[in-house]
GUVORO-861825 format. One record per residue (C-alpha): residue number from 1; residue in three letters; x, y, z. Coordinates in steps of 0.05 Angstrom, whole numbers, plus 5000, padded with zeros to 4 digits. Layout:
<romars>
+-----+------+------+------+------+
|  nr | rest |   xx |   yy |   zz |
+-----+------+------+------+------+
| NUM |  ala |    X |    Y |    Z |
...
+-----+------+------+------+------+
</romars>
This chain:
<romars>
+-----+------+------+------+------+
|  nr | rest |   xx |   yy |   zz |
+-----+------+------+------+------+
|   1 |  unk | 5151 | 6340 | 3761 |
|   2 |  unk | 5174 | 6311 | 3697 |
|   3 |  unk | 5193 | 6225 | 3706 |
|   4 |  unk | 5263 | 6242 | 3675 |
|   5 |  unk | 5289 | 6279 | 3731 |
|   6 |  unk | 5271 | 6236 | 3782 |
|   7 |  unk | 5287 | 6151 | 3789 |
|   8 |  unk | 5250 | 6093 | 3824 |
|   9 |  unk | 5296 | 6045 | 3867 |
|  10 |  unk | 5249 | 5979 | 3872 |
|  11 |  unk | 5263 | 5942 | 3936 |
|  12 |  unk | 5240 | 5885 | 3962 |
|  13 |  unk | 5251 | 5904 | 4038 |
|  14 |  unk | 5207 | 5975 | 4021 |
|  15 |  unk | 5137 | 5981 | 4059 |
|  16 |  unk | 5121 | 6042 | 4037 |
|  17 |  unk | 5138 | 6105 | 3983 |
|  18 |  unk | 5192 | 6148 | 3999 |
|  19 |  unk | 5227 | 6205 | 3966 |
|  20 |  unk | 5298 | 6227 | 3981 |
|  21 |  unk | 5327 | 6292 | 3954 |
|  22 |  unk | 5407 | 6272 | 3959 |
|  23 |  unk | 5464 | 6318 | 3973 |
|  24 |  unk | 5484 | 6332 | 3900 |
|  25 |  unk | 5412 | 6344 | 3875 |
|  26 |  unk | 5384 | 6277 | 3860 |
|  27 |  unk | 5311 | 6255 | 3866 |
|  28 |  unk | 5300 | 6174 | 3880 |
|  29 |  unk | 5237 | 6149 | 3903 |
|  30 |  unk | 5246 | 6084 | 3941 |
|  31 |  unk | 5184 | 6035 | 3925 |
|  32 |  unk | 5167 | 5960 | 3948 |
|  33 |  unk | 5184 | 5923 | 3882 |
|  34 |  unk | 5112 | 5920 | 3853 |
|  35 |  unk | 5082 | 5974 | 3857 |
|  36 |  unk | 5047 | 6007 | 3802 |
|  37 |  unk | 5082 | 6070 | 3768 |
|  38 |  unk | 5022 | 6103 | 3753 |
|  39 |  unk | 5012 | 6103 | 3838 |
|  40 |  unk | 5092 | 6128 | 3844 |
|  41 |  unk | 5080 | 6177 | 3795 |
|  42 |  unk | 5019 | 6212 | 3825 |
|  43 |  unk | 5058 | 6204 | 3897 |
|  44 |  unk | 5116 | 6246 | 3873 |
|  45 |  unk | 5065 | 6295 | 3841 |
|  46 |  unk | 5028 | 6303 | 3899 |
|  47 |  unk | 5102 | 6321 | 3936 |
|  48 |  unk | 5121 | 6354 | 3883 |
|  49 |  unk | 5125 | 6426 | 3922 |
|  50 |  unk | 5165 | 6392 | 3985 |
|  51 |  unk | 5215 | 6362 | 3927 |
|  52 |  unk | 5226 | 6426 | 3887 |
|  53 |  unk | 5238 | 6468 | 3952 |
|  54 |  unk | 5286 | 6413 | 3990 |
|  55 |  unk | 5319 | 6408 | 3913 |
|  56 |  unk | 5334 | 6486 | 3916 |
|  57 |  unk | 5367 | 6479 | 3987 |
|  58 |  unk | 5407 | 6424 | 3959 |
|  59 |  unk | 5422 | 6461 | 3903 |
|  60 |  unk | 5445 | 6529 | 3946 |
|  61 |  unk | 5482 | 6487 | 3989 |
|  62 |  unk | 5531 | 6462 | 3920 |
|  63 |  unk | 5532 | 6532 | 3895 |
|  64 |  unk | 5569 | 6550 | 3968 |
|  65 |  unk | 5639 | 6537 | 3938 |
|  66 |  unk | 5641 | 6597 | 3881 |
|  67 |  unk | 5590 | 6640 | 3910 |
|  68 |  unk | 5606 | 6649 | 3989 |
|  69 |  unk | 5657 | 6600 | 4013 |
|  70 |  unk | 5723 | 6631 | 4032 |
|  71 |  unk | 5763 | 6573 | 4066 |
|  72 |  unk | 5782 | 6506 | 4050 |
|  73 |  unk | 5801 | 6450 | 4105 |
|  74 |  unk | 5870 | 6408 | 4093 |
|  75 |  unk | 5898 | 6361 | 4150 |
|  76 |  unk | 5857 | 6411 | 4194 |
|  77 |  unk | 5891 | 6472 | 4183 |
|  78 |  unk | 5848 | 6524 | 4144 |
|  79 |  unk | 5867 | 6559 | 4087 |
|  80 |  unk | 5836 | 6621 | 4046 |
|  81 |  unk | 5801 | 6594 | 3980 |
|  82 |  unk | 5813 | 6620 | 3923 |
|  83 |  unk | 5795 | 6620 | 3842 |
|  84 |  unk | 5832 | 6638 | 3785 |
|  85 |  unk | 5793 | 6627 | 3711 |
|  86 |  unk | 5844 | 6603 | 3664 |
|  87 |  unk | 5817 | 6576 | 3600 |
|  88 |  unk | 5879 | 6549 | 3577 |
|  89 |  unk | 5922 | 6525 | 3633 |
|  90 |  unk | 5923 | 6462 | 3662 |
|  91 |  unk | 5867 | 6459 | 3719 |
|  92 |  unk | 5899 | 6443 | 3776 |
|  93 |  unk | 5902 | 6464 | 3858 |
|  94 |  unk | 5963 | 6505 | 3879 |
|  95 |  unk | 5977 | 6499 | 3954 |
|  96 |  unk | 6010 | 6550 | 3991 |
|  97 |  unk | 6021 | 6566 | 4068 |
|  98 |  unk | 5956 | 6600 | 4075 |
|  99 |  unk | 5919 | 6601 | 4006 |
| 100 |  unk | 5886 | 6539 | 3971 |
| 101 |  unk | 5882 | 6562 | 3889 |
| 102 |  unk | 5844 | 6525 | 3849 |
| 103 |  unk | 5859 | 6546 | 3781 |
| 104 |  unk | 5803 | 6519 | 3739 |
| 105 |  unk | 5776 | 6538 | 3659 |
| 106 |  unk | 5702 | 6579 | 3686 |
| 107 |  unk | 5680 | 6594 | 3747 |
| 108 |  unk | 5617 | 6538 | 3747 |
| 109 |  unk | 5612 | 6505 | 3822 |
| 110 |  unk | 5611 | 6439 | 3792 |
| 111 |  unk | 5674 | 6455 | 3746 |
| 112 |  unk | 5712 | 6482 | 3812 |
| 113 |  unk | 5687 | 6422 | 3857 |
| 114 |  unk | 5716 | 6368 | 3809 |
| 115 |  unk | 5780 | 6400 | 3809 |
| 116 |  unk | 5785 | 6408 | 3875 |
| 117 |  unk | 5758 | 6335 | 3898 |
| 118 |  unk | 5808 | 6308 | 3844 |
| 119 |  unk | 5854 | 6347 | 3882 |
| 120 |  unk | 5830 | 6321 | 3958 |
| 121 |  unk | 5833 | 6242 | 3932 |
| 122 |  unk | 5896 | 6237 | 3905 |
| 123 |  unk | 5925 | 6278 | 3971 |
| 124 |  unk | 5874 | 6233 | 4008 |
| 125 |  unk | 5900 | 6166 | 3980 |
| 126 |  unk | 5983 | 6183 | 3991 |
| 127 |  unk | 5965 | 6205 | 4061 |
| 128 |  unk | 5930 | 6149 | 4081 |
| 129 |  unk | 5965 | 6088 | 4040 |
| 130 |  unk | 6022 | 6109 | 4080 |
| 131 |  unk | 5993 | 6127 | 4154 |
| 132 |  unk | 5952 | 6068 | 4152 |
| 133 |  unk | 6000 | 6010 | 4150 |
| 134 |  unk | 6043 | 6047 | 4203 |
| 135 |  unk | 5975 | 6048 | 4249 |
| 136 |  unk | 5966 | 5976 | 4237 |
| 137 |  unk | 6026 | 5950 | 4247 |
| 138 |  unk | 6027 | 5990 | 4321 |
| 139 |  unk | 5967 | 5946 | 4344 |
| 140 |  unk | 5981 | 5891 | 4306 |
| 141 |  unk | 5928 | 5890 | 4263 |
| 142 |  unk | 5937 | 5846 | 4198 |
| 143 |  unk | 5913 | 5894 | 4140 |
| 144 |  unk | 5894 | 5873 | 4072 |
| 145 |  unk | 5869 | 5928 | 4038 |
| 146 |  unk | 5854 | 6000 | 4038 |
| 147 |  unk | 5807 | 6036 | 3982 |
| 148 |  unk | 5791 | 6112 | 3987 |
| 149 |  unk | 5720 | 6124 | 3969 |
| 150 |  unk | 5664 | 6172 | 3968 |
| 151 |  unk | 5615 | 6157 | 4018 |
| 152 |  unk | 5560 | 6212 | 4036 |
| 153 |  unk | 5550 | 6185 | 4103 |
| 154 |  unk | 5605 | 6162 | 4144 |
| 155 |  unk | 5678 | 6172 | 4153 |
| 156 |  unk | 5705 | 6104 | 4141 |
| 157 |  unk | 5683 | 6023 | 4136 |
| 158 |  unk | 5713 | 5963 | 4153 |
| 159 |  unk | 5696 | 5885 | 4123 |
| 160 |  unk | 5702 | 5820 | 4160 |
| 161 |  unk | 5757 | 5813 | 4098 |
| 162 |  unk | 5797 | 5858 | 4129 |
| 163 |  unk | 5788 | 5910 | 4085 |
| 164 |  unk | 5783 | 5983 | 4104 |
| 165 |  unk | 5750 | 6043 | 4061 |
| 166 |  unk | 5762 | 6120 | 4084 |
| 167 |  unk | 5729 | 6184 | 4052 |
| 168 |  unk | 5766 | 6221 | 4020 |
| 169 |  unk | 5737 | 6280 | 4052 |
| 170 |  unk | 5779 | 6250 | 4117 |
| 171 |  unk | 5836 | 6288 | 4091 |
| 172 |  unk | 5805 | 6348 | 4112 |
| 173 |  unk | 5804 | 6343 | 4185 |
| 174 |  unk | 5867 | 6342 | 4231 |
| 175 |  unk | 5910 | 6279 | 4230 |
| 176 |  unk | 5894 | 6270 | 4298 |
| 177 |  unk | 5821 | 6257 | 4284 |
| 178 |  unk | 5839 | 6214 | 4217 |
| 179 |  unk | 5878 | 6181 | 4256 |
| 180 |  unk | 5824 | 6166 | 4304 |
| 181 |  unk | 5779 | 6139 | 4248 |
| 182 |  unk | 5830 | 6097 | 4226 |
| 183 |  unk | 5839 | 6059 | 4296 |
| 184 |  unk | 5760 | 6060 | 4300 |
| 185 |  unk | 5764 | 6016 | 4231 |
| 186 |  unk | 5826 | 5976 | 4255 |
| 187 |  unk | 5790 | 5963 | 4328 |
| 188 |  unk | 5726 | 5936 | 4287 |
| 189 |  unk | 5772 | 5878 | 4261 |
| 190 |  unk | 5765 | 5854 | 4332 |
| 191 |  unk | 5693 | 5879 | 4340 |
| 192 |  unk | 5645 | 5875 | 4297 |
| 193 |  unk | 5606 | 5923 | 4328 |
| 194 |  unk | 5603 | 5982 | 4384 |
| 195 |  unk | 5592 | 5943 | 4447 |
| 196 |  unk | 5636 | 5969 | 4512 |
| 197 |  unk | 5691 | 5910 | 4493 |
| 198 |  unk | 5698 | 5957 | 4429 |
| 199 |  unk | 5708 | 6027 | 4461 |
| 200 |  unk | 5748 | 6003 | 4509 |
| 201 |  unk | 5793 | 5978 | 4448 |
| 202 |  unk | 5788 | 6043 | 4413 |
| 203 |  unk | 5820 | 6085 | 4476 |
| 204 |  unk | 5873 | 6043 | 4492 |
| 205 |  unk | 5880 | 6053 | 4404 |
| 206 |  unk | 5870 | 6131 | 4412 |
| 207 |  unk | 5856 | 6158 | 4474 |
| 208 |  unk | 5842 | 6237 | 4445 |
| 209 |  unk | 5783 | 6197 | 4424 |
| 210 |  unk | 5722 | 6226 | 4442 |
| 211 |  unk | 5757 | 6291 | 4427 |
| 212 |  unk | 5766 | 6264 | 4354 |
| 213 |  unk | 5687 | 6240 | 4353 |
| 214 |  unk | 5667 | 6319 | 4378 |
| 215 |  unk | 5703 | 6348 | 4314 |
| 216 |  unk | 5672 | 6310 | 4260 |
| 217 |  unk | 5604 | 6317 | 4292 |
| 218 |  unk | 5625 | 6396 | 4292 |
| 219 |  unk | 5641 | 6382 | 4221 |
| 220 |  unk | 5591 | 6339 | 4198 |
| 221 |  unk | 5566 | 6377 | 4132 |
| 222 |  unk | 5652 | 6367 | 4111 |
| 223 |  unk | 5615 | 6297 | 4089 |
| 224 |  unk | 5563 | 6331 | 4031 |
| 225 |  unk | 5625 | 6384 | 4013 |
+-----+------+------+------+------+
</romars>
């Protein structure tokens, strides 16, 4: 496997080599901090099979949105997807009551998925800098700041600072279950943590709860969309 499509993280907590094929195609090997590259290189050449087959699931799994998907999730109602090539017009997404359009310049998965997750933020960041302080202020919750971000593995974050971060991807599900996330965040301003003292807070926050908790686990892979 050639060194240029692959990086080294160096970490001083590593113990041993690991390789992790992420969501959008890239290859890191994880590596305690001094260890020799000539000893990573042979260790991703000697996984080199395992990393080229994960890479083309990966890969497949991208390519979903032009080649087979067929509905889109917003504010957990689902609407038919659909692409129209436009090599002049403005790329843009067109909602209607049942159709999400994403009018784009080719028909490339990557070209499509940046239009549409442009599309999903800015949506994402109205909804929720305006649910959010509404939330907060009905449990009293001092909030200082709110940040939409990307992350590939959870649904939200909260800081000691009182700072809270929400995927963007959130904006998919129903506003029930956003709204769920959003107490979990607000309740961990209290706790630092998930002990019974903290779930207790969350239902008396949102008691459709657990409900909330079974739909994002039904809709987990929403998180690598």
């Amino acid at each position: 496997m050639d060194e240029s499509s692959w990086e080294v993280k160096r970490l001083s907590t590593a113990r041993h080599l690991r390789i992790r094929v992420y969501p959008d195609g890239r290859v890191v090997v994880t590596a305690p901090r001094f260890t020799p590259q000539l000893l990573i290189n042979n260790f991703v050449a000697e996984n080199g099979e395992w990393i080229s087959q994960k890479r083309s699931t990966v890969l497949a799994k991208l390519n979903e949105l032009t080649d087979s998907r067929s509905t889109l999730f917003f504010r957990g109602h689902e609407f038919q997807f659909r692409l129209t090539v436009n090599t002049i017009a403005r790329e843009k997404v067109e909602r209607t009551k049942t159709e999400l359009i994403v009018h784009a310049r080719n028909e490339d998965h990557q070209t499509v998925r940046t239009v549409l997750e442009k599309w999903y933020r800015v949506e994402a960041k109205k909804h929720f800098e305006e649910r959010l302080p509404l939330l907060s202020d009905l449990v009293a919750k001092d909030l200082k700041n709110v940040t939409i971000r990307s992350q590939r593995t959870r649904w939200g974050s909260c800081s000691s600072r009182s700072t809270i971060s929400l995927n963007w991807r959130l904006i998919m599900a129903p506003d029930f279950v956003s709204d769920y996330v959003i107490y979990h965040e607000l309740a961990h301003l209290t706790n630092m943590n998930h002990s019974k003292k903290f779930w207790r807070l969350v239902e008396d926050y949102c008691p459709r709860y657990k409900e909330a908790e079974k739909w994002l686990k039904a809709h987990h892979d929403l998180l690598n969309f």
